[in-house]
ROSE-4610 file (N, C-alpha, C; in Angstrom, 1 decimal, always signed):
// ROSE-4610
residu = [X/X/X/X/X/X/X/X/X/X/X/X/X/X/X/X/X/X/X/X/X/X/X/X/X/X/X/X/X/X/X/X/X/X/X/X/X/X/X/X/X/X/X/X/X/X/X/X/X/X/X/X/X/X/X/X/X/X/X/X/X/X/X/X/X/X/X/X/X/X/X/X/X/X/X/X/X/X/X/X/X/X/X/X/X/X/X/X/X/X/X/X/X/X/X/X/X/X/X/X/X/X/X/X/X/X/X/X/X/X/X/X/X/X/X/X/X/X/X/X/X/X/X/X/X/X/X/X/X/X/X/X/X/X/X/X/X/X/X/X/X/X/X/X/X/X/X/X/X/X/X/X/X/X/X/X/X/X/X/X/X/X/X/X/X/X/X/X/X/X/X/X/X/X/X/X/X/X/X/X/X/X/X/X/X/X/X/X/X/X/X/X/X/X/X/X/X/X/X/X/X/X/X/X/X/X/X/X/X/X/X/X/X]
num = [1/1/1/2/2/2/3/3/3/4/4/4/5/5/5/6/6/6/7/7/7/8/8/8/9/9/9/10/10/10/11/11/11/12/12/12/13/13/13/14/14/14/15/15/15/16/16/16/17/17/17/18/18/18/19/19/19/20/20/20/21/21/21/22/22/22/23/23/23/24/24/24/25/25/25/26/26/26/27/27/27/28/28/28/29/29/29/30/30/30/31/31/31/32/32/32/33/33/33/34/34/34/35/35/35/36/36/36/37/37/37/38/38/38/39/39/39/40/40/40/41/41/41/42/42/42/43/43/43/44/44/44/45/45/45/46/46/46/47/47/47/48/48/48/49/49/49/50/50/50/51/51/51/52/52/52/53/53/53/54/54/54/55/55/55/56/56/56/57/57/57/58/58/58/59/59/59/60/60/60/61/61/61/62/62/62/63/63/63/64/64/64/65/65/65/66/66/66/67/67/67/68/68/68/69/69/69/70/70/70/71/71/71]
x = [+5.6/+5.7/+6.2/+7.2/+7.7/+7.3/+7.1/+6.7/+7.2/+7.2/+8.6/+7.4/+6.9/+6.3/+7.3/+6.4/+7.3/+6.9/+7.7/+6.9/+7.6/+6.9/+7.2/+7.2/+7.7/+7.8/+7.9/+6.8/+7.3/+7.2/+8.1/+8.4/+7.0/+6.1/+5.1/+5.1/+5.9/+6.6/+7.1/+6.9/+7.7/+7.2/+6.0/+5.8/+6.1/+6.2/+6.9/+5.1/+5.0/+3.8/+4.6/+4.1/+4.1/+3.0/+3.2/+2.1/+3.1/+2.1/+2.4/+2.3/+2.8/+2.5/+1.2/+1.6/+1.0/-0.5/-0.4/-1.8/-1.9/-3.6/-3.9/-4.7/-4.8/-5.0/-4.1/-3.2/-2.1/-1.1/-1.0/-0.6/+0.2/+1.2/+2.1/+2.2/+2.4/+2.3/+3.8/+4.3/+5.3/+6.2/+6.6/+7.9/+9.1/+9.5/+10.7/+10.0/+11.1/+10.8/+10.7/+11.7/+11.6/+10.2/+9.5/+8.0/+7.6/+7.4/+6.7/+6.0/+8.1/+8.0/+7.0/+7.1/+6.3/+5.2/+4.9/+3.3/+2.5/+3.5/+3.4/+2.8/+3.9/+3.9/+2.8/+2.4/+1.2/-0.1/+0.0/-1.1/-1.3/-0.4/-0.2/-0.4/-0.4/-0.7/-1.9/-2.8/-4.1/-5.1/-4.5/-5.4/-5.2/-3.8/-3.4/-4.4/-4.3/-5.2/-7.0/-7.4/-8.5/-9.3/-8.7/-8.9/-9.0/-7.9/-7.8/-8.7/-10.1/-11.1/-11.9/-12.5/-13.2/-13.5/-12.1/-12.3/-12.7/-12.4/-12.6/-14.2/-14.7/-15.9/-16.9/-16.7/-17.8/-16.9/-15.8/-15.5/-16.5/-17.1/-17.9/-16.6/-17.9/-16.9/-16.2/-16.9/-15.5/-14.3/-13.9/-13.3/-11.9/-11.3/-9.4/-8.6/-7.7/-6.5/-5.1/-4.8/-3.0/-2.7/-0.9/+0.0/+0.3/+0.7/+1.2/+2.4/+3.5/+4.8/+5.2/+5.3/+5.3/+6.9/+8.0/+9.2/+10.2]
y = [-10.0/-8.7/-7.7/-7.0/-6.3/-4.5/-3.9/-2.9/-1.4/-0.4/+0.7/+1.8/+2.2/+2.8/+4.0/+5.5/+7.0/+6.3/+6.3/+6.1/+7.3/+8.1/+9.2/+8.6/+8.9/+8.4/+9.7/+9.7/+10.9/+10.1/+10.7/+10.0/+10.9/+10.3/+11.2/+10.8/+11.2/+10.6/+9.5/+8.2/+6.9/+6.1/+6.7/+5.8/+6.4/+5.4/+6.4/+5.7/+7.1/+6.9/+6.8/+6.0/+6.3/+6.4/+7.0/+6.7/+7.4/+6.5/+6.3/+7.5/+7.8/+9.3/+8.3/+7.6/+6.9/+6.4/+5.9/+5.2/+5.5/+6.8/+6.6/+6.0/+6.4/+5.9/+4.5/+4.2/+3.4/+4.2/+3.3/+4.2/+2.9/+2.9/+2.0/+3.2/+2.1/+1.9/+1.5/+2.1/+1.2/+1.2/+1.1/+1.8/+1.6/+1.0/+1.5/+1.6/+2.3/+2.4/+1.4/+0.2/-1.3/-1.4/-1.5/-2.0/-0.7/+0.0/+1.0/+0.4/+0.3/+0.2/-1.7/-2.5/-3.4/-3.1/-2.3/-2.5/-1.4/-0.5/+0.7/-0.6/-1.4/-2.4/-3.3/-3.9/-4.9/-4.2/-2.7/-1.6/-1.4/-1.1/-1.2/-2.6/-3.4/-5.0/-5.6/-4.8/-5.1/-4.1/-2.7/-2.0/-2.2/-2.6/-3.0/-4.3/-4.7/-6.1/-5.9/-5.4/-5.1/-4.3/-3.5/-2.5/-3.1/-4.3/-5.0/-5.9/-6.8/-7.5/-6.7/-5.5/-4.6/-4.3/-4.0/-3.7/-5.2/-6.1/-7.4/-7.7/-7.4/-7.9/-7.0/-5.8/-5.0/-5.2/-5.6/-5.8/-7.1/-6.4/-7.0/-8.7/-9.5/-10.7/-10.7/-9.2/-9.7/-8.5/-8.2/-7.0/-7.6/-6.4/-7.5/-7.2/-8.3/-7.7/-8.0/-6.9/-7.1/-6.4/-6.7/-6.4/-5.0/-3.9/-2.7/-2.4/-2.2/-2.1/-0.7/+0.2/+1.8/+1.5/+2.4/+2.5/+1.6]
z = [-7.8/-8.4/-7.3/-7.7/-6.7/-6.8/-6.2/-6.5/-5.4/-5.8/-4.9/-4.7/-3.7/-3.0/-1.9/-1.8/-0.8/+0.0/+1.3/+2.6/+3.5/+4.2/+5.2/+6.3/+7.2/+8.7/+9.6/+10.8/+11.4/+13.0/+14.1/+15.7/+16.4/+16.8/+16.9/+19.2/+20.1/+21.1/+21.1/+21.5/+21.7/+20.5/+19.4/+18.5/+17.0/+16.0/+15.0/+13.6/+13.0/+12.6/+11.0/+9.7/+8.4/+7.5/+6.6/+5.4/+4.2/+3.4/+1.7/+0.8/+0.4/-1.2/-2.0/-2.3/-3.4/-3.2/-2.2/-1.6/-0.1/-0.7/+0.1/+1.7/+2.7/+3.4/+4.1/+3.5/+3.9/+4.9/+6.0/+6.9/+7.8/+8.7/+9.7/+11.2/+11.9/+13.5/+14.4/+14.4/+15.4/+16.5/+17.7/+18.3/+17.7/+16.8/+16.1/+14.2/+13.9/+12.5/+11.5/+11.9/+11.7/+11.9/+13.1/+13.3/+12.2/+11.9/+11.6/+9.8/+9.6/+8.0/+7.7/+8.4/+8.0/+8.3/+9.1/+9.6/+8.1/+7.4/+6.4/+5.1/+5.2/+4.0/+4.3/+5.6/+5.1/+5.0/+5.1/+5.4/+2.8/+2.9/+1.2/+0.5/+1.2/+0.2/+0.7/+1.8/+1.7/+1.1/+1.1/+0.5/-1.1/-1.7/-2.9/-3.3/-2.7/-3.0/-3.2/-1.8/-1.9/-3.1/-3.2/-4.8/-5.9/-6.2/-7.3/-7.2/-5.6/-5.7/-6.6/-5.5/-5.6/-7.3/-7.9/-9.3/-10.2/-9.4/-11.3/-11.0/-9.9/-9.4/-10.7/-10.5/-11.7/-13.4/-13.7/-15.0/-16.2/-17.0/-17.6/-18.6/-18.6/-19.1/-20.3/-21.3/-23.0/-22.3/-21.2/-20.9/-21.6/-22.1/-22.4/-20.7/-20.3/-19.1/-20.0/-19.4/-20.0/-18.9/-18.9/-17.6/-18.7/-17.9/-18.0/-17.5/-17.7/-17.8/-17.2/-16.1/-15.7/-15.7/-16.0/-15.7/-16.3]
């Protein structure tokens, strides 16, 4: 599943810092913006993931899941 996420980037001296509109606290690290934008992205598919433990853990057992379609 592929998914399209804002990412801002700002050069904060020799390191360039990002974070997400969408999710927060997802944030990237890098000296170039290349490093920046992966480190943005594996920052968004662990807090993506974690959320989605976090949530099945308290879902009672007759709950229904269906996929939801945005766009």
């Amino acid at each position: 599943m592929k998914n399209e996420f804002s990412a801002i980037f700002e050069r904060d001296g020799e390191w360039f810092i990002g974070y997400c509109l969408e999710v927060p606290g997802a944030n990237g690290l890098g000296k170039t913006i290349e490093e920046c934008r992966e480190s943005l992205a594996e920052s968004i598919a662990l807090i993506l993931k974690d959320r989605r433990e976090d949530t099945r853990k308290g879902l009672p057992k007759n709950a229904i899941r269906e996929t939801v379609l945005v766009g």
